[in-house]
C-alpha positions in Angstrom: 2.0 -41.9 32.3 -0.6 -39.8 33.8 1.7 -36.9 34.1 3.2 -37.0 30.7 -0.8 -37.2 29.4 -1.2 -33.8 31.1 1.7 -32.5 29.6 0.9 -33.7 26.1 -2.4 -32.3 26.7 -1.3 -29.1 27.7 1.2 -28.8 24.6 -1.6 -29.7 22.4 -3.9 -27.0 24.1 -1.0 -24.5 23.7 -0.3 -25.3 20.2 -4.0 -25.0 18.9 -4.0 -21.6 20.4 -1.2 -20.8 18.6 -2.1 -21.9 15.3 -5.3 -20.1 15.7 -3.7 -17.0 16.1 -1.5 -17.3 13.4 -4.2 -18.4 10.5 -6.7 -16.1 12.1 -6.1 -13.0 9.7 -4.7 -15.2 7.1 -7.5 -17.7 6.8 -10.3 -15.6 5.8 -11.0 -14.9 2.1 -10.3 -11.5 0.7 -13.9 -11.3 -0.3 -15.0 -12.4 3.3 -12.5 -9.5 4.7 -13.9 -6.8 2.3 -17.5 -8.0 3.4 -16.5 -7.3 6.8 -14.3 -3.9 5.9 -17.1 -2.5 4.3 -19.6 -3.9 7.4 -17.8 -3.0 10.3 -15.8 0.1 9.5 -13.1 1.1 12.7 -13.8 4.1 14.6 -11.5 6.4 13.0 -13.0 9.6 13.1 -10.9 12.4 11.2 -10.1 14.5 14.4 -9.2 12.9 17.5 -10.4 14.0 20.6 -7.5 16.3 21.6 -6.3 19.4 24.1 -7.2 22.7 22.9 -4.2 24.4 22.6 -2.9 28.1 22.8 0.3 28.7 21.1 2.2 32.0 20.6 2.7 33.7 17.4 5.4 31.1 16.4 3.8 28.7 16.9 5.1 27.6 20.2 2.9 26.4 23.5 1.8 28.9 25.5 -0.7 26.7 27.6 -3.0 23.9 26.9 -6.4 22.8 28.3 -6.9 18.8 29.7 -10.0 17.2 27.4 -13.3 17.1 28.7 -12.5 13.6 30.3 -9.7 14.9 31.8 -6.6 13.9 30.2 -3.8 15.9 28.4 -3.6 14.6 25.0 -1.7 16.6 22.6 -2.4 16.4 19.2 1.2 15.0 17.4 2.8 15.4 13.9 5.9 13.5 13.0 7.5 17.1 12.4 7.1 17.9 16.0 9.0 14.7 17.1 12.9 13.9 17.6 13.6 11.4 14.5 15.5 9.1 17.0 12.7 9.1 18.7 10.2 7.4 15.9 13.4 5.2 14.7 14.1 3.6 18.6 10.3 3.3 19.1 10.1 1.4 15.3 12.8 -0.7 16.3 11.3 -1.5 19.7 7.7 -2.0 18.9 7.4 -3.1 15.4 10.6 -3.0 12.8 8.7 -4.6 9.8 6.5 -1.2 10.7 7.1 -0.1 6.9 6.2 -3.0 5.2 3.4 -5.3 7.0 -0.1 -4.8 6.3 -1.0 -4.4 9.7 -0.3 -7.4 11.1 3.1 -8.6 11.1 3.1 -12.1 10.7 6.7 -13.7 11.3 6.4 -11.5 14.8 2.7 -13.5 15.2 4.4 -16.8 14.1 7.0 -16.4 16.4 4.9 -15.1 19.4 3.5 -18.2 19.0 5.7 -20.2 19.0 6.9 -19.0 22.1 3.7 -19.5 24.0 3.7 -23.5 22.7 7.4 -23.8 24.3 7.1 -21.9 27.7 3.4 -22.4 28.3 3.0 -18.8 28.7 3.0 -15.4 26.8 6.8 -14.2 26.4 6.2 -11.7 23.3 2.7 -10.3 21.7 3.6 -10.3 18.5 1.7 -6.8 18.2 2.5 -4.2 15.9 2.0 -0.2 16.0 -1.0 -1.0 14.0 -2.5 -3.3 16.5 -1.7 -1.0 19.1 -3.2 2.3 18.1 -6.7 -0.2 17.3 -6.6 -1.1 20.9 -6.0 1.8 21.8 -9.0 3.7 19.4 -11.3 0.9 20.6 -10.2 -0.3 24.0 -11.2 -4.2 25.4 -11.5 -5.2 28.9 -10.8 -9.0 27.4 -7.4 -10.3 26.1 -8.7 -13.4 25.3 -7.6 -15.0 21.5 -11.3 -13.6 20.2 -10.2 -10.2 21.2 -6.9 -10.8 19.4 -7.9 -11.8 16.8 -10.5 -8.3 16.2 -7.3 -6.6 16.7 -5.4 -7.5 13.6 -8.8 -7.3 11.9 -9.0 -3.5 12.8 -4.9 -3.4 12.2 -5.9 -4.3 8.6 -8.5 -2.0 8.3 -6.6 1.0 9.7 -3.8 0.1 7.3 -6.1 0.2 4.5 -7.4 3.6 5.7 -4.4 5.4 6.7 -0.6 6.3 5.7 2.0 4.9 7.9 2.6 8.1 8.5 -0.8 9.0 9.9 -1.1 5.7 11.9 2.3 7.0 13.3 0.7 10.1 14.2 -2.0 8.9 15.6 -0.5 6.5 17.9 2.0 8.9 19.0 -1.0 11.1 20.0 -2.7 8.1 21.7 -0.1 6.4 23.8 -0.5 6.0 27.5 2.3 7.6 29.3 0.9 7.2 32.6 -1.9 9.1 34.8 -3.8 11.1 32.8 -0.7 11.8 30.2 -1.6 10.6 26.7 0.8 11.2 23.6 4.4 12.0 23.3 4.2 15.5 24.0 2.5 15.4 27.1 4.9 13.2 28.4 7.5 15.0 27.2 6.3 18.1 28.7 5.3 16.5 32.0 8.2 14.0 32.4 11.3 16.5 31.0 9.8 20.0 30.7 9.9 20.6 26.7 8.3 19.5 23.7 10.0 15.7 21.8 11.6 17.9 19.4 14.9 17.6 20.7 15.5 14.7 23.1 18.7 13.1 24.4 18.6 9.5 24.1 18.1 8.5 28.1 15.0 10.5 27.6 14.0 8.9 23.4 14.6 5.3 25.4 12.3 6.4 28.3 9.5 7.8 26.2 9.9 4.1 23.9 9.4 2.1 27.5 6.3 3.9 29.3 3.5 3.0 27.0 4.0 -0.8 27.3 3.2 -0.6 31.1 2.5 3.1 31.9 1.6 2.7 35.3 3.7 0.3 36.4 6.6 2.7 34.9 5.6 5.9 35.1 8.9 8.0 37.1 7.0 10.1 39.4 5.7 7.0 41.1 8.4 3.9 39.9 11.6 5.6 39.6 13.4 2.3 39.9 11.2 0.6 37.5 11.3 3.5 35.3 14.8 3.3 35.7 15.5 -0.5 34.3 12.4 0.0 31.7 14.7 2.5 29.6 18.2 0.6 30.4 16.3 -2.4 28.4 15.4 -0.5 25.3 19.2 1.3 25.3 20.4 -2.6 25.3 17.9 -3.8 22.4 18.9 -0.8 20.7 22.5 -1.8 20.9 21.1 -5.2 19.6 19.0 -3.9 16.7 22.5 -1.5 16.0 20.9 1.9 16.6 23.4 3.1 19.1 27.0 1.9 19.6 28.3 0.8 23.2 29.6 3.6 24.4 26.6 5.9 23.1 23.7 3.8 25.2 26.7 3.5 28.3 26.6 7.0 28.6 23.1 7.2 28.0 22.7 4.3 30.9 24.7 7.2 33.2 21.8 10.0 33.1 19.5 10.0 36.1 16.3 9.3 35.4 13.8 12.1 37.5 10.9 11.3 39.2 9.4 15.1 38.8 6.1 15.3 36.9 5.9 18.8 36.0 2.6 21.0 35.4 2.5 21.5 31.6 2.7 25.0 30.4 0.3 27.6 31.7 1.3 31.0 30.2 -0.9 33.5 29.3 -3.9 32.6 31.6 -6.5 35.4 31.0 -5.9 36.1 27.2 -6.2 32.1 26.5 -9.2 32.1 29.1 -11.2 34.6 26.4 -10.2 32.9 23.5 -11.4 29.5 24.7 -14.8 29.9 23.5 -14.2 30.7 20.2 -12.3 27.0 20.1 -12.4 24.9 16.7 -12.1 21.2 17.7 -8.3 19.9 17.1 -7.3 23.7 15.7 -4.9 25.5 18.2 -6.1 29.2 19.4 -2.8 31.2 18.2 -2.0 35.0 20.0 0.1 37.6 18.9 2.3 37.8 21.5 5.5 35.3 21.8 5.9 33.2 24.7 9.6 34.4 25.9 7.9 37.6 26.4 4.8 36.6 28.2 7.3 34.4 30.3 9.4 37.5 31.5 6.0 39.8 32.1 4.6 36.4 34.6 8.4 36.0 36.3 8.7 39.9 37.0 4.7 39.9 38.2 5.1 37.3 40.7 8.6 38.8 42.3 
């Protein structure tokens, strides 16, 4: 008797949890939720905090310069991503992405009820929109509180930004591991060449890191790094993104465990430019970068 007490005890605990993440957003009055919109604003400031760049006269990255806390975080449009690449990492993270509010609440619901039948947490229940607010106003605590001010900010973001712009902004935000943040710098770091054109070993990599980017980063966990992107090429078979045979083949590239330097062309031209920086606005020269390239390979033979 004792034992099943504990156990109904435990289920009961579980369950209350539960609930209380699932009528935490939903509870609240829409007057009480403006109250607090209008209160407690998120930290979205209309420039991130981004790399300076210097790009050649089209446009294309001649070197870039790590923020002032160190990390390379280049700034991301949608334009300068593969489109596989946002569709896998939709379907992965968060496929009611285009029509939730912020908070997706059959994922919450289920999420839920998950934790109530295994006693622990199997699935978040966190969308895109949750993320990039953890990730604009990081917490030390994952307790239900904590939670809880996530989807409140989720909301608030939503109501702020397009779906497009969240996308953006995540897709400049993401941990990739190290000091890598954003798609591009992982791109760069992890294959050599900007998410524009990606084969789908390397769209089902970039989708994996930034759910445990140390844990998975290549340079450091190839074999971790390895089974992380074999698991989003299977849900993608699931969620029918890629066929069999596409994510088998896909399954057959290697995965390297090079971290390359990101581009560093042009040193003393982008050195006297630097001051005259704008915040988020690339520093663009005249010359083109397949040029410069030739000039540095010939100067160093």
């Amino acid at each position: 008797m004792r034992g099943g007490a504990m156990l109904s005890r435990k289920f009961l605990r579980r369950s209350a949890i539960a609930a209380a993440c699932c009528v935490g957003v939903v509870a609240p009055s829409t007057a009480t939720l403006w109250q607090l919109d209008r209160a407690y604003p998120p930290p979205l400031p209309e420039k991130l905090a981004v790399s300076t760049e210097v790009q050649d006269r089209d446009g294309q990255l001649l070197r870039a310069f790590a923020t002032p806390d160190g990390y390379w975080r280049l700034e991301t449009r949608l334009d300068q991503v593969d489109k596989q690449f946002v569709d896998m990492l939709v379907a992965y993270e968060d496929k009611r992405f285009w029509d939730h509010d912020g908070v997706d609440v059959l994922a919450l619901c289920r999420a839920a009820g998950q934790f109530v039948s295994k006693g622990h947490i199997v699935s978040g229940g966190s969308t895109l929109s949750m993320q990039l607010a953890r990730l604009i106003e990081p917490r030390d605590s994952r307790s239900l509180g904590s939670k809880i001010k996530q989807m409140l900010r989720a909301i608030q973001i939503e109501r702020r930004l397009s779906k497009r712009e969240i996308l953006e902004r995540y897709l400049t935000l993401a941990p990739y591991g190290g000091n890598l943040e954003g798609v591009r710098a992982a791109s760069l770091a992890y294959f050599g060449k900007e998410p524009k054109r990606l084969t789908v070993s390397e769209v089902a990599l970039l989708v994996a890191l930034p759910q445990l980017p140390e844990k998975r980063r290549p340079d450091r966990n190839l074999d971790v790094a390895h089974a992380a992107r074999d698991r989003v090429l299977t849900r993608m078979v699931s969620a029918g993104l890629l066929g069999d045979r596409e994510a088998a083949r896909a399954a057959l590239d290697d995965v390297s465990g090079l971290r390359r330097k990101l581009p560093a062309l042009a040193a003393h031209a982008a050195y006297a430019m630097l001051p005259k920086a704008i915040p988020g606005k690339p520093l663009q020269l005249t010359i083109r970068r397949s040029v410069q390239q030739g000039l540095e390979q010939v100067a160093k033979l």
